[in-house]
C-alpha positions as CSV (number, residue, x, y, z in Angstrom):
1,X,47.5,57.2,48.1
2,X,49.1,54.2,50.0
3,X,45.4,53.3,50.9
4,X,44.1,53.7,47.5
5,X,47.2,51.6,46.4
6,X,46.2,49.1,48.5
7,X,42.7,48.7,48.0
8,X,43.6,48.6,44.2
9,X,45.8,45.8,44.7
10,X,43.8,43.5,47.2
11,X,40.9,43.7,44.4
12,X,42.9,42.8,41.6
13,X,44.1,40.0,43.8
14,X,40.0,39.1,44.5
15,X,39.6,39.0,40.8
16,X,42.2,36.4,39.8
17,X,41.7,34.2,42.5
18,X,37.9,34.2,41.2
19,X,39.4,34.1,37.6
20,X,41.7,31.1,39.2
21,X,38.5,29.4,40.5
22,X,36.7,29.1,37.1
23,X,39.2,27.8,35.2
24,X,39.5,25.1,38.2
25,X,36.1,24.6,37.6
26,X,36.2,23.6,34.2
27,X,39.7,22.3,34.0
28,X,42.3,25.1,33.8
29,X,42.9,26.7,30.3
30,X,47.2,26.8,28.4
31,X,47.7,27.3,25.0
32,X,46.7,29.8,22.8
33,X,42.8,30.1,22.2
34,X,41.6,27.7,18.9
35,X,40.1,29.2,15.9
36,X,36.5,29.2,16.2
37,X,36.4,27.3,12.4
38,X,39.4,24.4,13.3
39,X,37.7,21.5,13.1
40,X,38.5,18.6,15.8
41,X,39.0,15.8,12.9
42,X,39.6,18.5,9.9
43,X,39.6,15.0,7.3
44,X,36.5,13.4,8.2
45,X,34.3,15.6,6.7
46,X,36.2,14.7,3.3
47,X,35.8,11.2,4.2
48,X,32.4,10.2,5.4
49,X,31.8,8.1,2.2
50,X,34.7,5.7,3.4
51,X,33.3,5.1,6.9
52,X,33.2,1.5,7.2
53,X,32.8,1.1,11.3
54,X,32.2,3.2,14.0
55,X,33.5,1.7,17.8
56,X,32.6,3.0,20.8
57,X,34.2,2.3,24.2
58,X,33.6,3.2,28.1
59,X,33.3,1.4,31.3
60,X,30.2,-1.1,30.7
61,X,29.9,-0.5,27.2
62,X,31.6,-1.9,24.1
63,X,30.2,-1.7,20.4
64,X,31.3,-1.9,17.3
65,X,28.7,-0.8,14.0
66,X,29.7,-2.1,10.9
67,X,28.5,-0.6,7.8
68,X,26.1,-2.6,5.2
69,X,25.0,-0.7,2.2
70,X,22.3,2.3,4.2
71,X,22.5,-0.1,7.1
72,X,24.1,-0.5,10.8
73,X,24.6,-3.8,12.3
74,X,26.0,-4.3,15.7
75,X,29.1,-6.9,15.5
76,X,28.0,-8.0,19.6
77,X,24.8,-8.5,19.0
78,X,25.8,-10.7,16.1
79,X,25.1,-8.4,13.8
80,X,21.4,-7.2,14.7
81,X,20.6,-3.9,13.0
82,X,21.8,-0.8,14.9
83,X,19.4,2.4,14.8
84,X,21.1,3.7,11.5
85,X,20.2,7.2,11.9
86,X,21.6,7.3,15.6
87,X,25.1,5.8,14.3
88,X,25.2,8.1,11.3
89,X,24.1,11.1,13.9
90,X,27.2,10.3,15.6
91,X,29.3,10.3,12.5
92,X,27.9,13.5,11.1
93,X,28.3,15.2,14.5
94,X,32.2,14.2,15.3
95,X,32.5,15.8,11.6
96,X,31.1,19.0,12.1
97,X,32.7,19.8,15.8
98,X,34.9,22.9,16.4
99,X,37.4,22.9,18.6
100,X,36.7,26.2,20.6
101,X,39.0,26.3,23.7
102,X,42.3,24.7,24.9
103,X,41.9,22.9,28.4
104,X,43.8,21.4,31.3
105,X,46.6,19.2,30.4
106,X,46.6,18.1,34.1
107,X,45.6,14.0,33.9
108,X,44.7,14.8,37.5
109,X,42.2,17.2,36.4
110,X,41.3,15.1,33.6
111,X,37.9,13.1,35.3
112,X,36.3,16.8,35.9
113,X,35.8,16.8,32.1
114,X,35.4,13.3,31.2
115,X,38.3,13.1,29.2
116,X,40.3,10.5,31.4
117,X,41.7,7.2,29.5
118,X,39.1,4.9,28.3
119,X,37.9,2.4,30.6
120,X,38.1,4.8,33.6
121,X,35.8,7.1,34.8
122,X,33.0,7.9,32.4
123,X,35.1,9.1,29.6
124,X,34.0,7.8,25.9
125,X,36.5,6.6,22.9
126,X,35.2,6.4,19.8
127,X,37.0,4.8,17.1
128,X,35.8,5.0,13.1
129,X,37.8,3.4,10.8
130,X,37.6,3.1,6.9
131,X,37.0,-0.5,4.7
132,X,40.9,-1.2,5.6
133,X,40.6,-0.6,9.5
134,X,42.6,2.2,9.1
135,X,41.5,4.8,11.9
136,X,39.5,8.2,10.2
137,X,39.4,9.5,13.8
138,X,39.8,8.6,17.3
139,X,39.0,10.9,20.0
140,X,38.0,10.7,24.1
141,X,34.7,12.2,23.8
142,X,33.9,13.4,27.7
143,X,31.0,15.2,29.3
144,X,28.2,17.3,27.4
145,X,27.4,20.7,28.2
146,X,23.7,22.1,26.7
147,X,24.3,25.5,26.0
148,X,27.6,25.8,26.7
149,X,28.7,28.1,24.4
150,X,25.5,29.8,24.7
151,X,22.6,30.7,21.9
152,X,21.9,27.1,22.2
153,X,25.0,25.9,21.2
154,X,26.4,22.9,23.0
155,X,29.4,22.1,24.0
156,X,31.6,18.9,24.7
157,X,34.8,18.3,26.2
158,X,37.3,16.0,24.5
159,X,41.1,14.9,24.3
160,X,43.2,13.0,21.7
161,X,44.6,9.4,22.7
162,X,48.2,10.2,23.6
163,X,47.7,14.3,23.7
164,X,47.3,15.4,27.1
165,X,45.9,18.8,25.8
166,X,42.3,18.5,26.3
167,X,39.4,20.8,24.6
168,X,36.2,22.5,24.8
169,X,34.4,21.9,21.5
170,X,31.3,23.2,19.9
171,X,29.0,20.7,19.0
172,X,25.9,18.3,20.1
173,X,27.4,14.6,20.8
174,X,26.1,12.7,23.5
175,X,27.8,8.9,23.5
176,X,26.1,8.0,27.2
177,X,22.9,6.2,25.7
178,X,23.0,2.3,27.2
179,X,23.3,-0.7,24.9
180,X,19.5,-1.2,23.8
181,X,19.4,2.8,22.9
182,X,21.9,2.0,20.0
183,X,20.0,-0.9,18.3
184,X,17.1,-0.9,16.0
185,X,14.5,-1.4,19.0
186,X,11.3,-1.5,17.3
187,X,10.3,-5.2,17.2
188,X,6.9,-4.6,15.7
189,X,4.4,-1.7,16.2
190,X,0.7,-3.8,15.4
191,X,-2.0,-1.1,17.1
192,X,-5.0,-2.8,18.9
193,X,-7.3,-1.0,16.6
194,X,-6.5,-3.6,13.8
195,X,-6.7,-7.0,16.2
196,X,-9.9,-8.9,15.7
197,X,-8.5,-11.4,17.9
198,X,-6.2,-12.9,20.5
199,X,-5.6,-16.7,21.6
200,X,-4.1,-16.6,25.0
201,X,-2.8,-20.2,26.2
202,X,-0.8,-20.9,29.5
203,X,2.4,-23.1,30.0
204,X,0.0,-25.7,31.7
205,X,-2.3,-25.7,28.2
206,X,-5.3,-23.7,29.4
207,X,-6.4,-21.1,27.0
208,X,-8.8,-18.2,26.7
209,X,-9.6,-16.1,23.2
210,X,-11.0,-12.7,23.3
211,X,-12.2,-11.7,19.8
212,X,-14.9,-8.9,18.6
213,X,-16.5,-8.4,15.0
214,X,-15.0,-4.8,14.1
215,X,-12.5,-2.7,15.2
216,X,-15.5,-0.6,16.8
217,X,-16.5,-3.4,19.1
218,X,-15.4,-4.0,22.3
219,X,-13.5,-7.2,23.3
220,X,-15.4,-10.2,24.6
221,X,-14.5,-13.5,26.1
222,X,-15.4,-16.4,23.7
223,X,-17.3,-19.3,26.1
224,X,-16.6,-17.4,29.0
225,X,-17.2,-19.5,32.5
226,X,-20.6,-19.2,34.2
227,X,-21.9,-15.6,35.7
228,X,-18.4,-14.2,34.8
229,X,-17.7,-10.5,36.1
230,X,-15.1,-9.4,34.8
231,X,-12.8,-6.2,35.9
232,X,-13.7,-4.1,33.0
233,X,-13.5,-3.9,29.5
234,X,-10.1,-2.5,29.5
235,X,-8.8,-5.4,31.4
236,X,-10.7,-7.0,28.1
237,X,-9.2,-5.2,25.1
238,X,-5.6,-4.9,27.5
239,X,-3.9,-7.7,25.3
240,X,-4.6,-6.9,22.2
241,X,-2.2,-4.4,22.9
242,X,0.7,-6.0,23.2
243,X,2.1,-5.4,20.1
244,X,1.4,-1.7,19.8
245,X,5.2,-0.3,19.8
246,X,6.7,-3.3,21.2
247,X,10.4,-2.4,22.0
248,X,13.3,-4.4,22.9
249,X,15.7,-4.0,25.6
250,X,17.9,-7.0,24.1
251,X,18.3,-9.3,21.9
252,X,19.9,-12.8,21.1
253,X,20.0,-15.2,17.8
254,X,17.5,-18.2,18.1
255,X,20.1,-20.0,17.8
256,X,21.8,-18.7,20.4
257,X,18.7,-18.9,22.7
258,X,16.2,-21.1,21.9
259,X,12.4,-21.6,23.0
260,X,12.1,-24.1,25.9
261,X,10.4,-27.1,26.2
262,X,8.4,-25.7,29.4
263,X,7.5,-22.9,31.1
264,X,5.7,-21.0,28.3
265,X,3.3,-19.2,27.5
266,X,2.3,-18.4,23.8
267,X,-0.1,-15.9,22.5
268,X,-1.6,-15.7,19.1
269,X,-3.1,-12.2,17.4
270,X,-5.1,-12.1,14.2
271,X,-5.8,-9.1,12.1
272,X,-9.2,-7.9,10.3
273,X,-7.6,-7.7,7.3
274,X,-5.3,-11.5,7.9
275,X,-1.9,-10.8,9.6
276,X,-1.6,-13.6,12.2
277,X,1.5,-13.0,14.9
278,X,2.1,-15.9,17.4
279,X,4.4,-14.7,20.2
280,X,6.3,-17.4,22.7
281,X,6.8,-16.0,26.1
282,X,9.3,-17.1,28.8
283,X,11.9,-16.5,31.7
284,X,15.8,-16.7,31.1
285,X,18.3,-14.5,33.6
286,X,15.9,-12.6,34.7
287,X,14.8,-11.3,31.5
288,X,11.3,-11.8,30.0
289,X,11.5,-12.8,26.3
290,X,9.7,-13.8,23.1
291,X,10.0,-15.3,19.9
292,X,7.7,-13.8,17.3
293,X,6.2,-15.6,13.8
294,X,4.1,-14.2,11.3
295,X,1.7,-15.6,8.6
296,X,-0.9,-14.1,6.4
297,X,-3.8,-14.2,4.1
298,X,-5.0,-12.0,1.2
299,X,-3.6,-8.6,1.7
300,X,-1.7,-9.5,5.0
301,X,0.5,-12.1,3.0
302,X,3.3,-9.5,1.9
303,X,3.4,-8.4,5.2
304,X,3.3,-11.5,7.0
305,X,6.4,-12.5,5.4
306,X,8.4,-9.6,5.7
307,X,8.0,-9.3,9.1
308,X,8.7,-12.9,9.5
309,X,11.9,-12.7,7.5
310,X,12.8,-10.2,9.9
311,X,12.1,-11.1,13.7
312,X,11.8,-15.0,12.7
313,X,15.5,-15.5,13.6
314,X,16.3,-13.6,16.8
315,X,14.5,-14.0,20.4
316,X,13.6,-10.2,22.3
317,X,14.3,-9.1,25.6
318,X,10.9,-7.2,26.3
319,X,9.6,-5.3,29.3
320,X,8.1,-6.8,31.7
321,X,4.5,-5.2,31.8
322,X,4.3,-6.3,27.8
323,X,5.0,-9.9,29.1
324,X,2.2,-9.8,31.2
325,X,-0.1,-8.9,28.7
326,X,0.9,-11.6,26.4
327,X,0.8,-14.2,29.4
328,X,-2.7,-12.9,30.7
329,X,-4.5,-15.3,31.9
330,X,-8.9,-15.6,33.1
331,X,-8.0,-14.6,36.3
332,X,-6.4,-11.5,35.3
333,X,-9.8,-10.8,33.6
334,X,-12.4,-11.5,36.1
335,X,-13.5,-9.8,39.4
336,X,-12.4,-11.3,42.8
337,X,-15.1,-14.4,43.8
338,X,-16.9,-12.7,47.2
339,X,-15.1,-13.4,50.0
340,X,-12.1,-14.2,48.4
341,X,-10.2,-11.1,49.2
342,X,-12.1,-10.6,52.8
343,X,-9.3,-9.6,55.4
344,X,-8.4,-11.9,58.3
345,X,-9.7,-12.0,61.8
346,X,-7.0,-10.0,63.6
347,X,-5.9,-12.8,66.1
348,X,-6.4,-11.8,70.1
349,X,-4.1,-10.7,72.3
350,X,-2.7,-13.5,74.3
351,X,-4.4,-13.7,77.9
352,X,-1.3,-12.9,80.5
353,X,-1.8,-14.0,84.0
354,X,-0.5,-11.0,86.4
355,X,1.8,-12.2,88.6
């Protein structure tokens, strides 16, 4: 019996130190257990017509949306358009999150979740206030869990400003997207299949136009330079897709950052049915970026100026491999000239005298 006594005890002692290690794990449980239907901002739901800005801070990130009409715009980006349906996402999701499960209230403990004070670590605060800047809900949003709660449902780990008692909530909210991720990114989206031609001209004024007849022909160079071979007719038609989903990954006013004098390549794109795009290309911190401008004929006119009502007034950070199709130039085009690439004679070994 003393045996049996002991064995019995010795695994209940096994089992809460196991028990003792997963609550460690995921930040030590006190209180009593929420109800599954408490809601962790139980007004917002009520409220989500009076949402009037939505801040959100962390180390390396600071933005603030501000609501216009259906609209997002991004007060540090002076006011470019945010991705509306990311923002309201957002909004929608910190309404509809359940508070499932108190956590530590150990600040120690807090990094393991996320939920440390803003600006250290990689917790989140998100801020959204009504039209009077009065707060609707504040919260440290901290790390996400897929299928935390199992059956697919996510969970995230969050803690009041000022409340020490931190939480496990259901719910799918993600706030560690970069900068660019949050605005509007699209900058235009024109697909080769529609570009009849392209007008490429360096910084140094030497140009090269590729154009074709229909949409079914294949790219040619117009007065193309004496027994040209050229790479392929990919590196032909490569170009004319530079505007196919061109994204941003930033963005400043013209104002702000204007076109230089030197140093810049422009590229010019006309439609089959009119649209003309003319795209300025250049180099400023590292960045590659371009200043767009549209005009347009016939059917393309409406279009023309409603895409240059909207891009005509900022200048895009784009990636780099969509700069270097708009800054191709004929030797990116044409095959190597024989013996131009031919390796080097490896030198000789020195001759040493034995001594």
């Amino acid at each position: 019996m003393q045996r049996r006594g002991l064995f019995l005890l010795m695994s209940a002692t096994v089992v809460m130190v196991v028990l003792a290690a997963m609550a460690l794990a995921t930040g030590g449980t006190s209180g009593s257990q929420a109800a599954s239907d408490e809601r962790a901002v139980p007004a917002l739901a009520a409220r989500l017509g009076d949402v009037a800005s939505v801040e959100i801070r962390r180390a390396g990130l600071d933005l603030t949306f501000v609501r216009d009409g259906d609209n997002w715009l991004t007060v540090q980006k002076s006011d470019y358009p945010a991705d509306a349906a990311k923002v309201r996402r957002a909004v929608l999701a910190l309404a509809d999150m359940n508070l499932v499960e108190p956590k530590t209230r150990e600040p120690a403990l807090y990094p393991r979740l996320q939920v440390e004070d803003p600006g250290k670590g990689k917790s989140t605060l998100v801020t959204i206030k009504d039209k009077s800047g009065s707060d609707l809900a504040r919260l440290i949003i901290g790390k996400h869990s897929y299928d935390r709660l199992g059956e697919g449902n996510d969970g995230v780990y969050l803690r009041k400003p000022g409340d020490p008692q931190s939480w496990l909530a259901r719910g799918s909210l993600d706030f560690t997207d970069e900068s660019p991720n949050w605005l509007a990114r699209r900058i235009v989206d024109i697909p080769d299949s529609r570009v009849a031609k392209v007008v490429l001209t360096q910084p140094d004024g030497s140009a090269l136009t590729l154009s074709r007849a229909s949409a079914q022909a294949k790219f040619a160079l117009v007065n193309p330079p004496k027994d040209a071979k050229y790479k392929s007719d990919t590196a032909l038609g490569e170009p004319a897709m530079a505007l196919e989903t061109l994204d941003l990954d930033d963005v400043q006013p013209a104002a702000k950052l204007p076109v230089p004098d030197k140093g810049v390549a422009t590229a010019s794109y006309t439609t089959f049915d009119g649209l003309t795009v003319t795209v300025k290309s250049f180099r400023h911190d590292n960045k590659d970026w371009v200043a767009l401008a549209a005009t347009g004929t016939g059917k393309a006119a409406d279009e023309a100026k409603k895409l240059d009502g909207r891009v005509g007034h900022w200048i895009y950070a784009v990636p780099s491999y969509k700069a270097k199709m708009i800054e191709t130039k004929l030797a990116d085009l044409l095959e190597p000239q024989k013996g131009s690439s031919a390796r080097r004679p490896r030198p000789t070994a020195p001759h040493i005298t034995p001594f």
